[in-house]
C-alpha positions in Angstrom: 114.3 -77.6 -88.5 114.8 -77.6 -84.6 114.2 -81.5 -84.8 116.9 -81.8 -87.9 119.8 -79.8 -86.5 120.4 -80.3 -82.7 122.4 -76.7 -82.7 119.4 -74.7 -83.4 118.7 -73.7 -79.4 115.3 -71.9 -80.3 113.1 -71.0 -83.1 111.2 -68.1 -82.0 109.1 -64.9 -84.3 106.3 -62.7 -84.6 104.8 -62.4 -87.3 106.9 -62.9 -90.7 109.7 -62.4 -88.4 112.0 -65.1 -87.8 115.1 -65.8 -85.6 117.0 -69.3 -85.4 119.2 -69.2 -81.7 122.3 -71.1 -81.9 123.6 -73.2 -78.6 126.6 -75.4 -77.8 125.4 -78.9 -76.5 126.1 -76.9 -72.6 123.7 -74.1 -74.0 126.0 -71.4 -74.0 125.7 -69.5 -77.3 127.4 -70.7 -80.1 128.8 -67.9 -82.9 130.6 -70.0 -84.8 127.4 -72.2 -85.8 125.5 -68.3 -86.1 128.4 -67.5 -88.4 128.6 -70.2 -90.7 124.5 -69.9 -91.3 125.2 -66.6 -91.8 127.6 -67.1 -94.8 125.5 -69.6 -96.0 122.2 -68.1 -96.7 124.3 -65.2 -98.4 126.3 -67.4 -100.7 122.7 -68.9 -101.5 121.2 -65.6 -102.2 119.5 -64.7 -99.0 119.8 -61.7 -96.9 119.5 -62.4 -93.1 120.6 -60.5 -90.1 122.9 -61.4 -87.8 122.1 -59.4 -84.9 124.2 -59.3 -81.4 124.5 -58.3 -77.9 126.7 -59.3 -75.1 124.9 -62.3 -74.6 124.3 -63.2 -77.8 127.1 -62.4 -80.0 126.2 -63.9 -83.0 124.8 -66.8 -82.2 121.5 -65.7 -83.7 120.0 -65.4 -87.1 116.8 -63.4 -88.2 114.8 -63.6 -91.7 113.0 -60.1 -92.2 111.3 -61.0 -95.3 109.2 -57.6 -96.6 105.2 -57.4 -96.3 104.6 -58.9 -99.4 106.5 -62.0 -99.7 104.4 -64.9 -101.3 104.0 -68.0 -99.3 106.3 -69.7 -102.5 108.9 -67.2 -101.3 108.6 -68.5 -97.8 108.9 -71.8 -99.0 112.2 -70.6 -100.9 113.6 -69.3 -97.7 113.2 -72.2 -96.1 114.7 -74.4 -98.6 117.6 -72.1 -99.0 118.2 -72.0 -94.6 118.2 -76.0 -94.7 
């Protein structure tokens, strides 16, 4: 997805744990783009965190999928973020 959208800063995780950073072509965060993702995936059906701190106020989205998630599920997600 990092390839597809030139906005997505970083793709970073551990685990099943996920986070997409969002950056302005300058790299300086960018909220609005956080925002909008954010709204998406919930209009689509899929609960993601938007966490923030004074550096990054939300310009960063997290999938916290549960333990047993299937790898069709995954798939899902992914379909559902692009």
């Amino acid at each position: 997805m990092k390839e597809k959208y030139p906005s997505i800063a970083d793709v970073r995780g551990v685990g099943l744990i996920m986070a997409m950073e969002f950056a302005r072509p300058d790299g300086s965060p960018d909220p609005r783009v956080g925002t909008k993702v954010f709204d998406a995936a919930y209009s689509r059906g899929l609960l993601v965190e938007l966490p923030h701190t004074d550096e990054e106020i939300f310009s960063v989205v997290c999938v916290k999928p549960p333990i047993t998630i299937t790898s069709e599920e995954i798939d899902e997600t992914m379909t559902l973020l692009d």
